[in-house]
C-alpha positions in Angstrom: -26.9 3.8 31.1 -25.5 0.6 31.8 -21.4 0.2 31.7 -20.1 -2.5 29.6 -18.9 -4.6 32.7 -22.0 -4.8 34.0 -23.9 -7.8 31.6 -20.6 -9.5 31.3 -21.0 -9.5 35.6 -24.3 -10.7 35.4 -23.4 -13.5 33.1 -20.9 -14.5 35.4 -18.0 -13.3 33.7 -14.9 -11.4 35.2 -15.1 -8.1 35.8 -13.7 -6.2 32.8 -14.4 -10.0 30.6 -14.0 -8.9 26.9 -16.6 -11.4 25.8 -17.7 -11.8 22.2 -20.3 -13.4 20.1 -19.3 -14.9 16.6 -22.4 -15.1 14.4 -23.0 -15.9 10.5 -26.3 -14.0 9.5 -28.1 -15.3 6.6 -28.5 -19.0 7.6 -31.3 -20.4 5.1 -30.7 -17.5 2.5 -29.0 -20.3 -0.5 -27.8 -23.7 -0.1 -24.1 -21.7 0.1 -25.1 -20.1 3.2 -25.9 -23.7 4.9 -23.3 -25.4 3.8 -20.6 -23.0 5.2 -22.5 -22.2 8.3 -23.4 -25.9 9.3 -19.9 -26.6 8.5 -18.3 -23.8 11.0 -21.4 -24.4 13.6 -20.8 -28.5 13.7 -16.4 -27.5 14.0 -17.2 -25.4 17.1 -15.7 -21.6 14.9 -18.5 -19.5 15.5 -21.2 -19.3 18.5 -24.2 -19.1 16.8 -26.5 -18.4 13.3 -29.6 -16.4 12.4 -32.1 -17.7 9.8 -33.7 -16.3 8.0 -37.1 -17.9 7.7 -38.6 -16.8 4.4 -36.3 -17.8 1.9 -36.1 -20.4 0.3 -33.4 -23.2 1.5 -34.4 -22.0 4.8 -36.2 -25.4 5.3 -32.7 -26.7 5.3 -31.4 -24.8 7.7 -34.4 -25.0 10.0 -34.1 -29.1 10.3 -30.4 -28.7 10.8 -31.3 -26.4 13.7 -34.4 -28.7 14.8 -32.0 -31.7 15.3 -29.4 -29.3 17.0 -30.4 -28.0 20.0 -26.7 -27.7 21.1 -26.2 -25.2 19.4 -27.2 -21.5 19.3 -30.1 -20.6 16.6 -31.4 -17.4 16.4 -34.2 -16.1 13.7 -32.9 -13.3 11.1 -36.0 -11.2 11.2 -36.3 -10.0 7.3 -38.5 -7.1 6.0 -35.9 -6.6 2.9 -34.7 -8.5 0.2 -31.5 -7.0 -1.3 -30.8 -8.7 -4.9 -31.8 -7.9 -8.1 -32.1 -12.0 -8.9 -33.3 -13.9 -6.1 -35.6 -12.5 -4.1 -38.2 -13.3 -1.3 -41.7 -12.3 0.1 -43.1 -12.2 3.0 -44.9 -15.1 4.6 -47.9 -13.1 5.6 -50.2 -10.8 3.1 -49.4 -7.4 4.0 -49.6 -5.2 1.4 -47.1 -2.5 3.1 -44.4 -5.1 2.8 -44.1 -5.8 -0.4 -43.0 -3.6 -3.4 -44.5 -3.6 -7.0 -43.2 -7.1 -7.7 -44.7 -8.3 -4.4 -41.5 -9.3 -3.0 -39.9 -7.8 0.4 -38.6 -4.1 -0.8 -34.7 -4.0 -1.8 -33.6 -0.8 0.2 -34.0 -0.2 3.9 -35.5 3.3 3.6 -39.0 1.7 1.5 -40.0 -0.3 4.7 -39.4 2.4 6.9 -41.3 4.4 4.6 -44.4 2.4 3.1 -44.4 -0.6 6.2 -47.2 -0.4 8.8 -46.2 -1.1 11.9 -49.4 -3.8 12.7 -48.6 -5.8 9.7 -44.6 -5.7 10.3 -45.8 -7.2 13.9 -47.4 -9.9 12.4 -45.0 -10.5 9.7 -42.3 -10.7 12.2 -44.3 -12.7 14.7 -44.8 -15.3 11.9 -41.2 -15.7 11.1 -40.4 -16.7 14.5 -43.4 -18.9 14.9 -42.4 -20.8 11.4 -38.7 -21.2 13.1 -40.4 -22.6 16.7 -43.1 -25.0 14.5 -39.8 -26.6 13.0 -38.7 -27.5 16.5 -35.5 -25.4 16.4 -34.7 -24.3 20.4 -34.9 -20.1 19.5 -32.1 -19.0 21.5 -32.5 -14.8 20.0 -33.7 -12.5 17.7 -32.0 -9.9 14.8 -32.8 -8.1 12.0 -31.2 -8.0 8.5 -30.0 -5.1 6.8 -30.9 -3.3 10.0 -34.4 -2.8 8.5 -35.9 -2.4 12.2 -33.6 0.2 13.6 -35.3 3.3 11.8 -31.6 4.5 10.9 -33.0 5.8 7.4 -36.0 8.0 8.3 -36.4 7.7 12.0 -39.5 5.1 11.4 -38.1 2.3 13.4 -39.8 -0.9 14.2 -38.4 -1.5 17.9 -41.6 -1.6 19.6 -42.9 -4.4 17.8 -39.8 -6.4 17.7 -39.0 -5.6 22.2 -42.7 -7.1 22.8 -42.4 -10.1 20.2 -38.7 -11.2 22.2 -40.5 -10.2 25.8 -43.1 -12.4 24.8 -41.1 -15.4 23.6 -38.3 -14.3 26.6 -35.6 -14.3 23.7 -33.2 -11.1 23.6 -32.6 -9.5 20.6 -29.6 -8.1 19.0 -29.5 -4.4 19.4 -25.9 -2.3 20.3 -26.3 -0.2 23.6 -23.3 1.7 22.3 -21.8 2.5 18.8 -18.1 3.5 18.5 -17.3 6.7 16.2 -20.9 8.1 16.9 -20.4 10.0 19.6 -20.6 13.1 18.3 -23.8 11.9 16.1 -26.0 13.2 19.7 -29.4 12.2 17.7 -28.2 8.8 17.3 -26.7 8.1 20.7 -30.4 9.4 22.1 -32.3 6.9 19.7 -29.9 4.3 21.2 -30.1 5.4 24.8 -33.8 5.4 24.1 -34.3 1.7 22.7 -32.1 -0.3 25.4 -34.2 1.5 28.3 -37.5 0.4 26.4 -35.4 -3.1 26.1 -35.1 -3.2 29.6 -38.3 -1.5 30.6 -39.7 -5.1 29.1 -36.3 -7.4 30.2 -35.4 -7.9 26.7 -31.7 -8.7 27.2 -29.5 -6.9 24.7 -25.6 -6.8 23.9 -22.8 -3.6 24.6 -21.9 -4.0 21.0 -22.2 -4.8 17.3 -19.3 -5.4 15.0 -18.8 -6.7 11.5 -16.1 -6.8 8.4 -16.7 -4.4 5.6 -19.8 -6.2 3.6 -17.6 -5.7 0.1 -14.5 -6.5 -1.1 -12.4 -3.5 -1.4 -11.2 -3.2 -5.2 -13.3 -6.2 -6.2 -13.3 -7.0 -9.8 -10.4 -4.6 -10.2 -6.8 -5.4 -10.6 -6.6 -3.7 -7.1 -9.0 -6.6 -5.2 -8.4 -6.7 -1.8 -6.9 -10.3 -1.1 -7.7 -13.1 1.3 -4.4 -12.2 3.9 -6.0 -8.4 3.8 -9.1 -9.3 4.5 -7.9 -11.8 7.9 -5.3 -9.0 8.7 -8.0 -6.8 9.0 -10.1 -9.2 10.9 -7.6 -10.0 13.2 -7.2 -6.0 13.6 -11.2 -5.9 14.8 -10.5 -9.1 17.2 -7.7 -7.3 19.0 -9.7 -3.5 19.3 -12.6 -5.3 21.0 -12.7 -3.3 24.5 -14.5 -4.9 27.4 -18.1 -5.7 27.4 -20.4 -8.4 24.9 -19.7 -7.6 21.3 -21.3 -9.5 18.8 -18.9 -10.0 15.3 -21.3 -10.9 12.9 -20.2 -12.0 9.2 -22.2 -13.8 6.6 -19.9 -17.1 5.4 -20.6 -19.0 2.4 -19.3 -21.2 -0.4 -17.9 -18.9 -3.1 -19.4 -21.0 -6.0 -21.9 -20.8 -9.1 -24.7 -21.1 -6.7 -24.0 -17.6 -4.9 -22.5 -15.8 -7.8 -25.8 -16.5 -9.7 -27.6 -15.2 -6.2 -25.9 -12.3 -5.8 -24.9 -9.1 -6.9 -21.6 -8.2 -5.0 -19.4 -9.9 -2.0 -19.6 -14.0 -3.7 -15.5 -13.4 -2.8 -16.1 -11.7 0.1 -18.5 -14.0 1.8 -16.1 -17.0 0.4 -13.3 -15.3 2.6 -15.3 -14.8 5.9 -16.3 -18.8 5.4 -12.1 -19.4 5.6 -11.3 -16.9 8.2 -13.5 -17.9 10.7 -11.8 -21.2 10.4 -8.7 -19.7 10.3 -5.3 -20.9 12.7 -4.4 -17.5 13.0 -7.7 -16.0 13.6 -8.6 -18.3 16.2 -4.9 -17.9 17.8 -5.8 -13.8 17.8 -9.0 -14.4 19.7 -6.9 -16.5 22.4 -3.6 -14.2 22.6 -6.2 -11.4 23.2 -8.2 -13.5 25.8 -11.3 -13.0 24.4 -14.2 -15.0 26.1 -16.1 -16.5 23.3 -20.0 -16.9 24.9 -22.9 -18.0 22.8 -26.5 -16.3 22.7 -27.9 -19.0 24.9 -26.0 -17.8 27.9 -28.5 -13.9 27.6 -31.7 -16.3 27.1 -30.6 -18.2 30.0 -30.0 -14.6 31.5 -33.5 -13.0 30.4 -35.5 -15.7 31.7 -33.3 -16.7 34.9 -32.6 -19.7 34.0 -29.4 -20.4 36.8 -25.9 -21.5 34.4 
């Protein structure tokens, strides 16, 4: 397996570099989304977004990203569509990938049951082809709600996804290691067994994947976990982060009528990431801990040799 240090060496980092990736998932997802996203992206707080192509202000986010080549743009690959009130469909006609109301399933465990894996392959291939036809520079690929991994039944979709980003020479967010799981032996084999079929194919992948709780603990109780609680705890995560590239990924957004009506938990919670990651004393924890912030260009650059 490879160590930690040794992808922060080949991106030319010091040995022992503690490098991290900020990300905001769910670029294109509501107007919400874009506006905090653009907002952090265009003030240099976070390294890079993920759309995700088939909902519906993606269009927005996609000629934002086509007139931004500077900065990082990934694709969100979706095969779920979690809320009981807005929901999406795929762009293609697979029948697998739908549920009864014909949108994308709301739980991860239906596409790992019902999906076939041709018609997630072209599903997937489409929403990166829609995100390349809108001229946005690809820099990577991930997957929301983890819908790829196979973490519900074993059914995973990791095949498909390794040959689309070998193909397009994009690498793809996948953990080669996962803290607190070392005794879960299954799940450190599956792991083991997905970056070797990464690299088999030189799909460039990070050491680790991080995030903040998705809800707010106590919310809509008297017992809500407040905005200082939530950046303590950030700040907590920023200063744990051992050596190696670690991706942070949260999911900012305006906490306003617009994303209250969209979804059905976190509005607050997605509200507070959008002010921490702008945050004085966030961004003074990331720099008393000498964290090397790196964007997901530098691994494309990486994958397809491109000299930095």
């Amino acid at each position: 397996m490879t160590a930690p240090a040794e992808l922060t060496e080949r991106l030319g980092l010091a040995p022992g570099a503690r490098a991290i990736i900020l990300n905001a998932d769910d670029f294109g997802m509501c107007h919400a989304a874009n506006t905090a996203i653009v907002e952090l992206l265009d003030a240099g707080h976070i390294d890079s977004a993920t759309v995700m192509v088939p909902c519906s202000w993606s269009p927005e986010a996609l000629a934002f990203g086509a007139t931004r080549t500077d900065v990082d743009l990934g694709v969100h690959l979706v095969l779920t569509s979690e809320w009981t009130r807005y929901r999406w469909r795929p762009l293609t006609a697979g029948a697998s990938l739908v549920d009864d109301d014909g949108f994308f399933p709301i739980e991860v465990v239906a596409v790992e049951r019902h999906a076939c894996d041709d018609e997630v392959a072209t599903e997937l291939a489409a929403q990166l082809q829609a995100a390349l036809d809108a001229g946005v520079d690809v820099t990577h690929l991930d997957n929301h709600m983890g819908s790829v991994y196979g973490l519900a039944t074993g059914h995973d979709f990791l095949e498909q996804v390794f040959a689309l980003a070998a193909r397009h020479g994009l690498p793809f967010r996948l953990p080669r290691y996962m803290e607190g799981m070392e005794s879960d032996a299954a799940l450190q084999a599956k792991l083991e067994q997905a970056a070797a079929a990464a690299g088999a194919l030189g799909v460039e992948i990070i050491d680790r994947l991080w995030s903040h709780p998705f809800e707010l603990a106590g919310e809509g109780t008297d017992a809500e976990e407040t905005y200082e609680q939530v950046r303590d705890g950030f700040v907590a995560l920023l200063r744990a982060v051992p050596a190696g590239v670690t991706e942070i990924y949260l999911h900012p957004m305006v906490d306003g009528e617009e994303l209250r009506s969209a979804v059905d938990y976190g509005a607050p919670k997605r509200g507070y990431e959008r002010r921490l990651l702008a945050d004085p004393v966030v961004r003074q924890a990331i720099d008393d801990e000498g964290l090397v912030r790196i964007g997901w260009r530098a691994l494309r650059d990486l994958q397809r040799g491109v000299r930095r």
